[in-house]
N, C-alpha and C positions, 0 to 999 in steps of 0.2 A: 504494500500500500504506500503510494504517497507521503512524503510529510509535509511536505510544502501545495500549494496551488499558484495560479500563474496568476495576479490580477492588474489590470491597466487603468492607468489615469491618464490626464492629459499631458503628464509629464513622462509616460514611458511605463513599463513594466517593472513589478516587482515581485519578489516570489515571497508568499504568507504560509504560517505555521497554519498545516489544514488542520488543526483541532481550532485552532482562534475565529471568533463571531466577527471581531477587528477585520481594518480591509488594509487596501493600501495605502489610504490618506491617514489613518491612523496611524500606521507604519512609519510614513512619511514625520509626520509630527513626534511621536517618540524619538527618533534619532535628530530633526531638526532642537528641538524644545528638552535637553535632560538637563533640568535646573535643579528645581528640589527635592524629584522623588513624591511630589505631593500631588495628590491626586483629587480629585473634584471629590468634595463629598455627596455623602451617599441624600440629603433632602435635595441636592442638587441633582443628582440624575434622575430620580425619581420623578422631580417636577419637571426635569424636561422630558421625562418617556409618558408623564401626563400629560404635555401640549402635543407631543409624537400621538398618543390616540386620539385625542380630539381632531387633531389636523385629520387623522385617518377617518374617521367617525365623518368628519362633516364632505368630503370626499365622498367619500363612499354615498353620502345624502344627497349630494348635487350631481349623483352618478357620474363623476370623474375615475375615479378609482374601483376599477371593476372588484367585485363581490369575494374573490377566490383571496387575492391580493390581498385589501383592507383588512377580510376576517385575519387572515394569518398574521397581519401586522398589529392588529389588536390584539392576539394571543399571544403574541411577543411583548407586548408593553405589558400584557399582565404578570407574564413570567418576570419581567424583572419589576413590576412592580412589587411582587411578592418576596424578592430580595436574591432572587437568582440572577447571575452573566454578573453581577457586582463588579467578580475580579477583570471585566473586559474591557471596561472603563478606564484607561491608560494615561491617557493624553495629563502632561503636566497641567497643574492649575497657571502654572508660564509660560505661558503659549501664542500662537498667533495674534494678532488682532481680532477684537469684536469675539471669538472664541468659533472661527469658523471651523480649527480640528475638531474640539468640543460635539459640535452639533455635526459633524460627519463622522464622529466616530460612534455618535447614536446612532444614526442612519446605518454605517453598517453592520451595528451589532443586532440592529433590529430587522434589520434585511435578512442577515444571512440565519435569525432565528425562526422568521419567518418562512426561510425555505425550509429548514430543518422540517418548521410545522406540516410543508406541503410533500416531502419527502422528497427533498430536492436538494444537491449538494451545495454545502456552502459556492461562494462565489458567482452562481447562475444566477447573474442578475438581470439576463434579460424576461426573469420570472419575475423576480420582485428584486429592485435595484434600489441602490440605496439615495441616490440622486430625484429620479423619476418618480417613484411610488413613496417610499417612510415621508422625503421633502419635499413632496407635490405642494405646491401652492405656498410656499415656506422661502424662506433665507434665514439666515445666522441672524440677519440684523433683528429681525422679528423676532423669530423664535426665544435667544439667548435672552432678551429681557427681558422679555413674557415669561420665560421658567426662569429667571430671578427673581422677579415678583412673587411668583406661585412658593419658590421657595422660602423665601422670608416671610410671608406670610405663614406659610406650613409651621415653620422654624420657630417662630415667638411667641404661639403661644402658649408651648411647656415654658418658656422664659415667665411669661407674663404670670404664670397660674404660680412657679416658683417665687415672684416679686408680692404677689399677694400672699405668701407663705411667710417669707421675711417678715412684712408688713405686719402680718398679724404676732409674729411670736413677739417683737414688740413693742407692737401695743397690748399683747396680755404682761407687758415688763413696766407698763406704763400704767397701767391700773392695779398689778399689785404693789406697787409703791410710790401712790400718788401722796401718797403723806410723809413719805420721807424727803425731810428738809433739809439740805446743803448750801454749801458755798457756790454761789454761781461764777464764773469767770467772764471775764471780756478783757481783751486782747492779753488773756494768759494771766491776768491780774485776779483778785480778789474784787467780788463783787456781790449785789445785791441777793436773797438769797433762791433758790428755786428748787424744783424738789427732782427726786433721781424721776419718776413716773412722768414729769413734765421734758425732760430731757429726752428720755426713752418715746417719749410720745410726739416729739418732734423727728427723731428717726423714722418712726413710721409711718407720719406724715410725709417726709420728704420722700419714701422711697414709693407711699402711694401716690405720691405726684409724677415722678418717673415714670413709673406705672403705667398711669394716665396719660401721658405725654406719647406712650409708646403705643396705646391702642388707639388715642385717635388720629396720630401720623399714619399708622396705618392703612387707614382709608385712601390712601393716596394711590395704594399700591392696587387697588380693584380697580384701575384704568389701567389696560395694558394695549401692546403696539400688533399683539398677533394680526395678521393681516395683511399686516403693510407690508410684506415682503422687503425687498432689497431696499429700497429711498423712502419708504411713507408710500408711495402711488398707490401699491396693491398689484402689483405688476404679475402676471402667471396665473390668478387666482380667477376662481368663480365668482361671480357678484353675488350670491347667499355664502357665498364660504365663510368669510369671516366670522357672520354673527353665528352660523351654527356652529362653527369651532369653538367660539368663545362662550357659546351656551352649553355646549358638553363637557369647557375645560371647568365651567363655574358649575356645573352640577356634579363631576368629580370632584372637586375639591370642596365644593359645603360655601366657598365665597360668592359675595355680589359681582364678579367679573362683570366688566364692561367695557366696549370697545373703548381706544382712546379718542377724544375730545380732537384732537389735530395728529393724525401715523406720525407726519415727517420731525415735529415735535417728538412725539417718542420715542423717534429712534435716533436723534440728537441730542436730545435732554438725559442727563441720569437724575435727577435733580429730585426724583421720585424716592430712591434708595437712600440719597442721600440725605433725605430728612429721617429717613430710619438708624443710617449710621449717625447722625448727630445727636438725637435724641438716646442710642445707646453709648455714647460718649459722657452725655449731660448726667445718664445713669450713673456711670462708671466714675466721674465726679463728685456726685451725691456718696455714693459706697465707698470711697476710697477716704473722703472728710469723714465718715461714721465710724470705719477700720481703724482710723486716726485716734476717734475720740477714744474709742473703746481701749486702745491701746497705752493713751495717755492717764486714762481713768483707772486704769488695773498697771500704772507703772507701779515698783516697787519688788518687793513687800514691804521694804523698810524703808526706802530713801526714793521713795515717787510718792503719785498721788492714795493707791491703792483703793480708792473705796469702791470700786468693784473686784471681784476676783472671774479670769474667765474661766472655764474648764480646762485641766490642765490634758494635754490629747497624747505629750507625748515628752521624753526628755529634752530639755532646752542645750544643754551642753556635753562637748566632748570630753571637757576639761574640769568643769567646774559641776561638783555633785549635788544635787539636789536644785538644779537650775530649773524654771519654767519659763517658757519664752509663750510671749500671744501669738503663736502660728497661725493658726488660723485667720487673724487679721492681716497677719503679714502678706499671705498666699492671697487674699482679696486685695491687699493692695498691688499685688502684681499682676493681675488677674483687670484689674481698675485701669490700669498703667498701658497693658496691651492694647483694651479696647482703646483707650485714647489715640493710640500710636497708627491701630489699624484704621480710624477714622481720616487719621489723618492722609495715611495713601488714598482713601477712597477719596478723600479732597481733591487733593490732586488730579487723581485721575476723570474726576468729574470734570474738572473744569479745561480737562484736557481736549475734549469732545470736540472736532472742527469740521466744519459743512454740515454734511449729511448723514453723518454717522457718531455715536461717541464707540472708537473702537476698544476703551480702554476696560470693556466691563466684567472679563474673564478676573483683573485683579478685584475690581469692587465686589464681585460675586465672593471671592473668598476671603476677604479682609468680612462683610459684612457676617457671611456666616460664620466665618470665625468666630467674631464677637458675640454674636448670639450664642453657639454653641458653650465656649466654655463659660463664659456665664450662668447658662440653664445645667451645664456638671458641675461648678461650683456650689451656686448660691446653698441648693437645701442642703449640702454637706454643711457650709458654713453656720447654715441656719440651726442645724440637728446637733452639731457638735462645739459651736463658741455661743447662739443666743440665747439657745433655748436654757444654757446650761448655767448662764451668768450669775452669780449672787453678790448682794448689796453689801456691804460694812458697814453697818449702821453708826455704828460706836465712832471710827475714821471720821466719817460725814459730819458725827455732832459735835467731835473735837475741833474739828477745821471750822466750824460754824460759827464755834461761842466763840474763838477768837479771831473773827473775822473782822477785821476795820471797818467793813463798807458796808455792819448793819448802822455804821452811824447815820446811814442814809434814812432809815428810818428812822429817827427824829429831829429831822430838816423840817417838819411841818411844823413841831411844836417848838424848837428853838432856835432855828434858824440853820442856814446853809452854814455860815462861818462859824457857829458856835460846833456844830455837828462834826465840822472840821479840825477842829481842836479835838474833839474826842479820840477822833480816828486817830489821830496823832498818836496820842498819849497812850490809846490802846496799842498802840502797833510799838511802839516803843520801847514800856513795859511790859508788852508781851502780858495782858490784861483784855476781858472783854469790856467790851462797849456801854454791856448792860452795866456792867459792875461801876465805872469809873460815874457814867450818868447820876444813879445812885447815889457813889460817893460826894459828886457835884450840888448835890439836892434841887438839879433841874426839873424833875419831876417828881413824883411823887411813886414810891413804890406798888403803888395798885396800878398806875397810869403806864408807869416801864413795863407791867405782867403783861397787859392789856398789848402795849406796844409790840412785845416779842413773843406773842403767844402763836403758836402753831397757824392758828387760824389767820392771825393778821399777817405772817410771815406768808401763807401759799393767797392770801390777797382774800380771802373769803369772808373777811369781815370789814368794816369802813370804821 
């Protein structure tokens, strides 16, 4: 038998390993493109062997694509939709422009699976070929950004459903200790006082604004370019094709798909994605300031701030026995740091776009899911094993409090900004609380000082 087959492009003959789905343009492209060994991931092929049976599906509807053909090529997208030919998917994520290897190395894996289906040896494409039949009515320019959208889409929202996981563990950190009262800081100084639950409940506010931020940019991404073939025009296609494509690629996937608003626009513009990579930037900003706090808040045992403790997950040193280090924040802040980084190429490469095409979208395809993915393997580790696990020091919290200079701010109403300022002094000085020297002072009266620093007027709950 065989080990090779003979197949031709426009550039000449090459000879393929006869067990591979791959043809010669993928061939071509593995020895053109061996950069980093890194391969399209797998919500990326997947979304585009979803726009591959739509485009088939809606063919086959406008009776372009004769009955024997389409069926077989729809039982090849299901085969790999089900997570089989994975390993056939080759082509570097560094690859040509716009990701034309990409989307031919669909085409031939899904060709030559469709001959399989009709009992036809690989490479017989004048049965089902990968050009004519899988990208009838199709080009890269379309295709490629229509299955990034589909993918990103797919991709965020175990992101999303993990951010509301975060989010909530908390805020249940924020109602059980909405009554513990601390020293608050502003720019790293002592300050007026606020309690650990109000802190903690500011983290999950912010990360449900992130959140938020990230479901409603979203919608941007249910206008996509399928259709427009090569420029925007629609050049090749059937005049029902597009919307029945784009009505089978949105009843496969569960989204509002809808054609674009202007093709030649979409297939110019990334501008779509890239409110998705900024808004997972803005996240990874939010998380990286919280990674921050937690880590500053549990410095210590003895010589930081310590009045949290995180879980401890693992030994902190090589050298130094009984070490605990905050890993887990650590690994979020680098994790924080990436996304930012890979935004930043997708910047780049957006605004790189010129005429009629942006051909730079093979990198923003993998910079964005990148992002999302380690994100969505991160967070609920982080969440399971440093939020959920956090506990308060009460005792820390009310030492830092009673001699904290800046409750002298709370009695600026009854004797003044300057006199209040004197206090602070003299507390900070003698290393004395506020209450006490007041007191000493006999500015007020000791029912009037309880009244002042009592729990309730400290978290603001009484006038």
């Amino acid at each position: 038998m065989l080990k090779t087959r003979k197949e031709i492009d426009p550039l000449g003959e090459k000879e393929i390993p006869n067990d591979a789905y791959y043809g010669i343009q993928t061939a071509r492209a593995m020895e053109n493109f061996p950069v980093s060994g890194i391969k399209a991931p797998s919500p990326f092929i997947k979304a585009y062997v979803l726009v591959k049976k739509a485009a088939a599906m809606a063919n086959l509807q406008v009776g372009w694509l004769n009955q024997d053909a389409a069926e077989a090529i729809i039982q090849a997208c299901d085969d790999v939709l089900r997570g089989n030919f994975l390993d056939q998917f080759l082509v570097d994520v560094f690859q040509a422009g716009a990701g034309t290897s990409f989307n031919m190395n669909v085409n031939e894996v899904l060709a030559n699976r469709a001959l399989d289906i009709l009992g036809k040896a690989k490479g017989s494409y004048k049965i089902v070929n990968p050009n004519d039949h899988v990208n009838m009515g199709q080009s890269t320019n379309d295709t490629f950004p229509t299955a990034l959208h589909v993918a990103v889409l797919l991709a965020l929202q175990p992101l999303i459903h993990e951010l509301e996981y975060l989010a909530g563990a908390f805020e249940k950190l924020s109602k059980e200790h909405h009554d513990t009262v601390k020293s608050g800081r502003t720019h790293l100084q002592d300050a007026v006082p606020i309690t650990i639950g109000q802190e903690f409940g500011a983290y999950a506010s912010a990360i449900t604004h992130a959140c938020e931020q990230l479901q409603e940019r979203q919608k941007i991404l249910y206008s996509i370019a399928l259709g427009g073939t090569a420029t925007g025009t629609g050049a090749n296609t059937h005049p029902k094709y597009k919307q029945a494509a784009i009505d089978a690629l949105a009843k496969m996937t569960g989204f509002p798909l809808i054609p674009a608003r202007n093709t030649f626009e979409a297939l110019q513009s990334a501008h779509p994605v890239q409110t998705i990579s900024s808004a997972l930037k803005e996240l990874a900003l939010e998380l990286t300031r919280v990674a921050n706090d937690l880590r500053l808040l549990s410095s210590g045992p003895t010589t930081g701030l310590s009045e949290i403790d995180l879980p401890p997950v693992q030994p902190g040193s090589s050298i130094m026995p009984g070490k605990v280090n905050p890993v887990m924040a650590e690994c979020l802040n680098m994790v924080a740091f990436q996304v930012v980084g890979n935004d930043l190429t997708v910047s780049l490469a957006v605004q790189a776009g010129q005429l009629d095409l942006n051909v730079m979208t093979p990198v923003i395809m993998y910079n964005v899911l990148s992002s999302i993915q380690i994100l969505t393997n991160y967070l609920p580790v982080f969440t399971k094993k440093c939020v959920e696990g956090i506990t308060v020091n009460k005792k820390r919290c009310a030492q830092y409090l009673d001699k904290n200079p800046s409750l002298a701010t709370l009695l600026s109403p009854y004797i003044g900004y300057l006199e209040a300022s004197k206090i602070a002094k003299q507390a900070l000085k003698e290393g004395r609380s506020v209450k006490e020297i007041a007191l000493e002072k006999g500015l007020l009266k000791p029912e009037e000082l309880e009244r002042i620093f009592s729990t309730k007027r400290l978290l603001n709950e009484e006038t």
